[in-house]
FIKELUM-107646 format. One line per field, with one value per residue: x, y, z of N, C-alpha, C in turn; residue in three letters; residue number from 1. Coordinates in pm, whole numbers, plus 50000, padded with zeros to 5 digits. Layout:
BEGIN
nu = [X_...]
nv = [Y_...]
nw = [Z_...]
cau = [X_...]
cav = [Y_...]
caw = [Z_...]
cu = [X_...]
cv = [Y_...]
cw = [Z_...]
res = [ala_...]
n = [NUM_...]
% end
This chain:
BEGIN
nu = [49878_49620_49462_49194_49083_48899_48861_49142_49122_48960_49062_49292_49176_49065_49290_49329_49171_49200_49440_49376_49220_49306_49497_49345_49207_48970_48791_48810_48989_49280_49211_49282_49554_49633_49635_49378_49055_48759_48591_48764_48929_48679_48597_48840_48849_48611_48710_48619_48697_49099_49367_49560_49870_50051_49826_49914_50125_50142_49937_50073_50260_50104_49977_50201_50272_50515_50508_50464_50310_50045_49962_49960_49800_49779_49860_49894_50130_50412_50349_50598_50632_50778_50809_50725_50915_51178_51087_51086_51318_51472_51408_51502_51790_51848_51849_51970_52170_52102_51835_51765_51866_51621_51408_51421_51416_51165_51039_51135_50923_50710_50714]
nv = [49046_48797_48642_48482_48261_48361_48614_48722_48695_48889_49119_49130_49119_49342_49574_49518_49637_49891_49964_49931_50113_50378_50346_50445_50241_50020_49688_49523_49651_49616_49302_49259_49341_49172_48982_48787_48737_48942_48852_48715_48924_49067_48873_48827_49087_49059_48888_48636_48451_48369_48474_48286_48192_48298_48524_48664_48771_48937_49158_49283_49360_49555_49700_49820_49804_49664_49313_49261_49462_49401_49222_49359_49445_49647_49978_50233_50158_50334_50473_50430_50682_50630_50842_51054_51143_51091_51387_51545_51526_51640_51919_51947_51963_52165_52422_52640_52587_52682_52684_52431_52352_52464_52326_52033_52089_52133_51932_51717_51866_51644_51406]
nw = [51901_51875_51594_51447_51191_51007_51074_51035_50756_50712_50826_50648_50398_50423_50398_50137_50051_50087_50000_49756_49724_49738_49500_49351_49193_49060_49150_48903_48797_48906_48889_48669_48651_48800_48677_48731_48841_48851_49029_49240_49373_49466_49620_49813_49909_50051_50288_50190_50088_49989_49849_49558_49627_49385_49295_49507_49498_49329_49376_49602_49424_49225_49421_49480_49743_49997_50051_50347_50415_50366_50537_50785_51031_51228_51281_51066_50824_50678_50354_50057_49798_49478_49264_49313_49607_49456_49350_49546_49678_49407_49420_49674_49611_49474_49675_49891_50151_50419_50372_50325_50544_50728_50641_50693_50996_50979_50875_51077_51240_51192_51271]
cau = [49743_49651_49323_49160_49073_48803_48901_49263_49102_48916_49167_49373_49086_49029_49390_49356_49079_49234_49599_49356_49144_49459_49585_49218_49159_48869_48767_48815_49140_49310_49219_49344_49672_49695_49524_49299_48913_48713_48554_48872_48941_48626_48631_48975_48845_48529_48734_48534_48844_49198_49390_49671_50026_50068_49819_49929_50246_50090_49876_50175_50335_50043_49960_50301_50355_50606_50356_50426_50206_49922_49928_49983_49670_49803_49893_49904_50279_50406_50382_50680_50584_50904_50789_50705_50997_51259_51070_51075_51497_51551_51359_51602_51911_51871_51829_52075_52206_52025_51681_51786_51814_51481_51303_51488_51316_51033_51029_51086_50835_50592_50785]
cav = [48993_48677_48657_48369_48263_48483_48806_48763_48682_49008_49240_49086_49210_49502_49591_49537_49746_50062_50026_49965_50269_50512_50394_50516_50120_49963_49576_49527_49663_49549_49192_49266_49366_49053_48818_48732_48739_49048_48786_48702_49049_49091_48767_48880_49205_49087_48818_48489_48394_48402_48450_48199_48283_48420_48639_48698_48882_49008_49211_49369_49418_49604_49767_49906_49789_49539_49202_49236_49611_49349_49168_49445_49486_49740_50120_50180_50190_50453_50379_50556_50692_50714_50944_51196_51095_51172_51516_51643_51504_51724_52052_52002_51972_52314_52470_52664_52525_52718_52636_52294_52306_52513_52210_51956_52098_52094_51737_51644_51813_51563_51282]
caw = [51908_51764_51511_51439_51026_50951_51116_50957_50642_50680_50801_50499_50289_50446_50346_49965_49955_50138_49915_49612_49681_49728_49433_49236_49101_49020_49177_48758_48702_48994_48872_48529_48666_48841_48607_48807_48812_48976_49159_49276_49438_49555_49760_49916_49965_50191_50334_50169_50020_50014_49685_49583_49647_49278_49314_49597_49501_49179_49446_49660_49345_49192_49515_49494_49850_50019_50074_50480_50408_50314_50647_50933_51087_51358_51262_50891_50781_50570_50231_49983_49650_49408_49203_49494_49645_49370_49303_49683_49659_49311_49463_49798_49564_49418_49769_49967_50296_50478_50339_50379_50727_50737_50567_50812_51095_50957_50836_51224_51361_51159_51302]
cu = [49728_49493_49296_49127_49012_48822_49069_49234_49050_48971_49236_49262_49090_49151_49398_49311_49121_49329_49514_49301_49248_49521_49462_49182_49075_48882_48844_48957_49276_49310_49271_49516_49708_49662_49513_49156_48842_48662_48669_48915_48839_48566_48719_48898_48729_48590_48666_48650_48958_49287_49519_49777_50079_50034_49834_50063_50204_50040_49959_50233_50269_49978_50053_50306_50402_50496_50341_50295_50076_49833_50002_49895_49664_49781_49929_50045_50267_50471_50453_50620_50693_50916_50809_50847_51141_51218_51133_51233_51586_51502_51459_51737_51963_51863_51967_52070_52113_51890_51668_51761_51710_51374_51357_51375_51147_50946_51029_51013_50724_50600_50739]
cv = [48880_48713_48481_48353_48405_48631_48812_48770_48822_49140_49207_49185_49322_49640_49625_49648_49878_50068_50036_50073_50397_50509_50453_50388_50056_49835_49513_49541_49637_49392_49157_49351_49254_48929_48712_48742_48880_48971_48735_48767_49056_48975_48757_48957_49199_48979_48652_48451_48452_48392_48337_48279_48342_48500_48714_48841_48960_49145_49293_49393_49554_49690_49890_49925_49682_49445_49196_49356_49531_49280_49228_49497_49578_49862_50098_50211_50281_50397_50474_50560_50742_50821_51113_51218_51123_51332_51572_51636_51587_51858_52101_52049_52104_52438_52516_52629_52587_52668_52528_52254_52364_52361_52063_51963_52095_51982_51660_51667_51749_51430_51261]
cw = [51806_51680_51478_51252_50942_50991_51075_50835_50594_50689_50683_50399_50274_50364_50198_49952_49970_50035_49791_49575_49675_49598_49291_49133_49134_49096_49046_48760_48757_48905_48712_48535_48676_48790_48692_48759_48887_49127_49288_49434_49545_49701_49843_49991_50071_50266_50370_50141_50013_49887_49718_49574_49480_49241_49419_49631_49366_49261_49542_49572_49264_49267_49578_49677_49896_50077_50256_50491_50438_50472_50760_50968_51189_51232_51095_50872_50602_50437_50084_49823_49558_49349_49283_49544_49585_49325_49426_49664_49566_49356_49598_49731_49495_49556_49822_50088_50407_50523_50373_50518_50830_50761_50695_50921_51105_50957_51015_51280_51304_51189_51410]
res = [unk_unk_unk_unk_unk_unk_unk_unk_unk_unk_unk_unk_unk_unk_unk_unk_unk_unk_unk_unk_unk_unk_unk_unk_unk_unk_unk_unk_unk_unk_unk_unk_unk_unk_unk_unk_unk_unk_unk_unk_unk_unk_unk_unk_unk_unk_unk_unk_unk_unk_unk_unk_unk_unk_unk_unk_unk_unk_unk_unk_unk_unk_unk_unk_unk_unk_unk_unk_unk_unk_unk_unk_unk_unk_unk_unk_unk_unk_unk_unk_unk_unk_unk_unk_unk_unk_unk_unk_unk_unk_unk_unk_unk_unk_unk_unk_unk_unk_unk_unk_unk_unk_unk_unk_unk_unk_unk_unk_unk_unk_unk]
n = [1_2_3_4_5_6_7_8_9_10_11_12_13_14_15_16_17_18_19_20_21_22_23_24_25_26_27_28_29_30_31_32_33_34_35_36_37_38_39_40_41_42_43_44_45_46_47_48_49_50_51_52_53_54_55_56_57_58_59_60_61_62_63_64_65_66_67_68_69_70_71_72_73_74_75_76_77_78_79_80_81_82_83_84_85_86_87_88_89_90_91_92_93_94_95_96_97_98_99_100_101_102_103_104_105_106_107_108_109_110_111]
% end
């Protein structure tokens, strides 16, 4: 689907604001990650404005997702959390084979 300025500008927005609310940050602290301005943010975030390309990666970097995350206006893509991610990996590693291939099946049927 194609979009035209303003409705890419706003799904774009729309975007910040969902990865910034998941990650529990402020308009504020967000823009003090990315030294930037709040106003900044919150002109992304209703889609008046468009940030420049350095905050542009400041903002997928601080969003802790890859910068295409920012502009996929379809289905939300799944977004990995290392932390999480190395725990669930050291809790399998102590597991017996078995269990393992308990948890397996499990894991697909959420797939």
């Amino acid at each position: 689907m194609i979009y035209d300025e303003k409705e890419t500008m706003k799904k774009f927005g729309d975007n910040i604001k969902k990865y910034r609310n998941r990650l529990g940050l402020t308009q504020e602290k967000l823009a003090e990650l990315c030294d930037c301005s709040s106003q900044t943010i919150s002109g992304t975030e209703t889609g008046y404005s468009f940030p420049s390309s350095k905050v542009l990666f400041k903002l997928a970097k601080n969003l802790h997702v890859p910068l295409t995350y920012l502009f996929n206006f379809g289905e939300d893509p799944v977004v990995s959390n290392k932390e999480e991610d190395n725990a669930i990996m050291e809790l399998l590693s102590n597991l017996p084979l078995e269990q393992k291939k308990i948890i397996i099946k499990i894991i697909k049927a959420f797939e």
